[in-house]
C-alpha positions as CSV (number, residue, x, y, z in Angstrom):
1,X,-232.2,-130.9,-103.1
2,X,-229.3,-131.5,-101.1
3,X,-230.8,-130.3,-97.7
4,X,-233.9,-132.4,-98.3
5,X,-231.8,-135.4,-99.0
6,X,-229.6,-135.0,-95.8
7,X,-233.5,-134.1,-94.0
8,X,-234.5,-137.5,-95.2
9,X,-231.1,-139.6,-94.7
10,X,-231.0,-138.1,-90.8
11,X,-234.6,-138.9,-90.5
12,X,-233.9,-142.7,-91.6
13,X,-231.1,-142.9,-89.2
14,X,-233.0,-141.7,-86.4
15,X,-235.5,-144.5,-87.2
16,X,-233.2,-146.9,-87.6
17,X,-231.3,-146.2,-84.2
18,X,-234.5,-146.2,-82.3
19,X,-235.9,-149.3,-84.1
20,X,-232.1,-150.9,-82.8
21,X,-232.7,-149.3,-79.3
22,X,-236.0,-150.7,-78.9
23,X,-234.8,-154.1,-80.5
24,X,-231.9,-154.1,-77.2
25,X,-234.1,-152.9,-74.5
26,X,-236.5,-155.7,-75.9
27,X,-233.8,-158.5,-75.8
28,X,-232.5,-157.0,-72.5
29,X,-235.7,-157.5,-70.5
30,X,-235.0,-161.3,-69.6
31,X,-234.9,-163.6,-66.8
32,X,-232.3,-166.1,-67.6
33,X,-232.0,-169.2,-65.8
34,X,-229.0,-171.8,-67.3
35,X,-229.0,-175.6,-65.6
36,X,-225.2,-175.4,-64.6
37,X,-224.6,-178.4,-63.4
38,X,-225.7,-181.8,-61.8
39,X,-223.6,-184.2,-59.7
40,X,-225.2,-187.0,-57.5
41,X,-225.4,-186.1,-53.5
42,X,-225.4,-188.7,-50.3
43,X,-229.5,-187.4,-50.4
44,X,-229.7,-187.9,-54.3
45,X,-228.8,-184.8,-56.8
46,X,-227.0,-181.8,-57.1
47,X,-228.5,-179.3,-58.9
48,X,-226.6,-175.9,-59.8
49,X,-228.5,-173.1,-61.6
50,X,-227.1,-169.6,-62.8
51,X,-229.7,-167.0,-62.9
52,X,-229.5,-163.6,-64.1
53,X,-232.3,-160.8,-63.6
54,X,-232.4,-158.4,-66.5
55,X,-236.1,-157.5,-65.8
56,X,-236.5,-153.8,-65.6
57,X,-237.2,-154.1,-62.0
58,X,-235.5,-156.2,-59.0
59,X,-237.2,-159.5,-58.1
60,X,-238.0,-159.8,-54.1
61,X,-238.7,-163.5,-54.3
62,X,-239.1,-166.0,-57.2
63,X,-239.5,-169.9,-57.9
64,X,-240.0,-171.9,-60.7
65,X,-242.3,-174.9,-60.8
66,X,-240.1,-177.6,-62.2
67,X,-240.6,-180.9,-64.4
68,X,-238.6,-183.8,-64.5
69,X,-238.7,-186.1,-67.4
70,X,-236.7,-189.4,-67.4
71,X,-235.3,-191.6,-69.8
72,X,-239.5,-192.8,-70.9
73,X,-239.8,-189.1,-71.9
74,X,-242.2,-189.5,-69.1
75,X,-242.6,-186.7,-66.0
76,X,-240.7,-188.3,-63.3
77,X,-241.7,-185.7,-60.9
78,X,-242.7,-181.9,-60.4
79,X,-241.3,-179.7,-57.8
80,X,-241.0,-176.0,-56.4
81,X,-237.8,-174.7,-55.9
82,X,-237.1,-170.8,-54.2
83,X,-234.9,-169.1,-56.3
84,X,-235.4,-166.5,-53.4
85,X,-234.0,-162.6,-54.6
86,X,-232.7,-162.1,-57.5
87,X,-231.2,-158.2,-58.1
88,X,-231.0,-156.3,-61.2
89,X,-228.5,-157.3,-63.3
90,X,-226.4,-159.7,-60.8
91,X,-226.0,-162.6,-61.3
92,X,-226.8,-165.5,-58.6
93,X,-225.7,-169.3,-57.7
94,X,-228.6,-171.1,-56.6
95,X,-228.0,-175.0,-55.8
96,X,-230.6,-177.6,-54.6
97,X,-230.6,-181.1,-53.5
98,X,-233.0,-183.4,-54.6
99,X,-233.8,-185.7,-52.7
100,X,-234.4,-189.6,-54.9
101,X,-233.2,-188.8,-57.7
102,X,-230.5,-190.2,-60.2
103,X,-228.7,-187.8,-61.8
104,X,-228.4,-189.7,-64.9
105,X,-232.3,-190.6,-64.7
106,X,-233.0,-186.6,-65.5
107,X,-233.1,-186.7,-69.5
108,X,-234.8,-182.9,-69.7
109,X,-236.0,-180.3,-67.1
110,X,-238.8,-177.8,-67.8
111,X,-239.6,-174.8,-66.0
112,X,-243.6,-175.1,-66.4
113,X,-244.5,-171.9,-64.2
114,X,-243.3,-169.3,-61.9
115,X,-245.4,-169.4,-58.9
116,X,-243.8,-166.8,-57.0
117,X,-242.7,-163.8,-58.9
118,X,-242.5,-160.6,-56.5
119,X,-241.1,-157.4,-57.7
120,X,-241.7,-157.2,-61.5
121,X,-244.9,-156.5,-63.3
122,X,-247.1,-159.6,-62.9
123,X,-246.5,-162.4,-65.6
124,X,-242.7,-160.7,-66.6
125,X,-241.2,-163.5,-64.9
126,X,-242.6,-166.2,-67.3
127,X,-242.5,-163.4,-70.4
128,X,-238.9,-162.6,-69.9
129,X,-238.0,-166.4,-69.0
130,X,-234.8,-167.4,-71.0
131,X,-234.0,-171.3,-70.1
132,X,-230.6,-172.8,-71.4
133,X,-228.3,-175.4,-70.6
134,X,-224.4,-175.9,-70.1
135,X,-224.3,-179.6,-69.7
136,X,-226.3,-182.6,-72.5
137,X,-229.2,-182.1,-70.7
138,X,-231.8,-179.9,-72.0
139,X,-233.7,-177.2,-70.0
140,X,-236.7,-175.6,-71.4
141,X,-238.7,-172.8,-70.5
């Protein structure tokens, strides 16, 4: 009775690790993308995003199709940016000047499609998309 017992106890934590493993691998495959900061320009606004690749594979070339809302709730404006390479597990600075715009007019920024997403399976980019922000302004994926 005792070997069976240890049997089945071994074979729950064996299930349980895997279950755990698959669980991390899961949350592990991301593409995160934080709006870092935003600070007006002489050509209009600074922005500074923090990207991390944890895909399972690198990323050649990426960019995000990106919605501006302003203070109506209203889309301002959409644009392309070129997040360019991003490498496994690095993380990357990428800043971009917008031209016309107020800082303080951008109430919420939404990443509404990756256009561009070269290295990874197709549609992993979007899948594995994690948006977040470090200052009061949201950013959504």
């Amino acid at each position: 009775m005792t070997g069976r017992f240890a049997a089945i106890a071994a074979g729950w934590v064996m299930a349980v690790a895997s279950v755990c493993q698959a669980q991390e691998t899961a949350r592990a495959a991301s593409l995160n993308v934080e709006l870092n900061a935003l600070a007006p320009s002489q050509k209009g606004c600074m922005m500074t995003f923090v990207a991390l690749n944890q895909l399972p594979a690198a990323i050649n070339k990426v960019s995000f199709e990106l919605a501006f809302f302003n203070d109506k709730n209203a889309v301002d404006r959409i644009t392309v940016l070129d997040f360019r390479d991003l490498p496994q597990g690095k993380k990357r600075v990428r800043q971009f000047d917008m031209p016309n715009v107020k800082c303080e007019s951008v109430t919420r920024i939404l990443i509404n499609d990756t256009p561009v997403c070269d290295g990874p399976a197709a549609g992993e980019c979007m899948k594995g998309l994690v948006a977040r922000s470090q200052i009061s302004v949201p950013f959504e994926g």
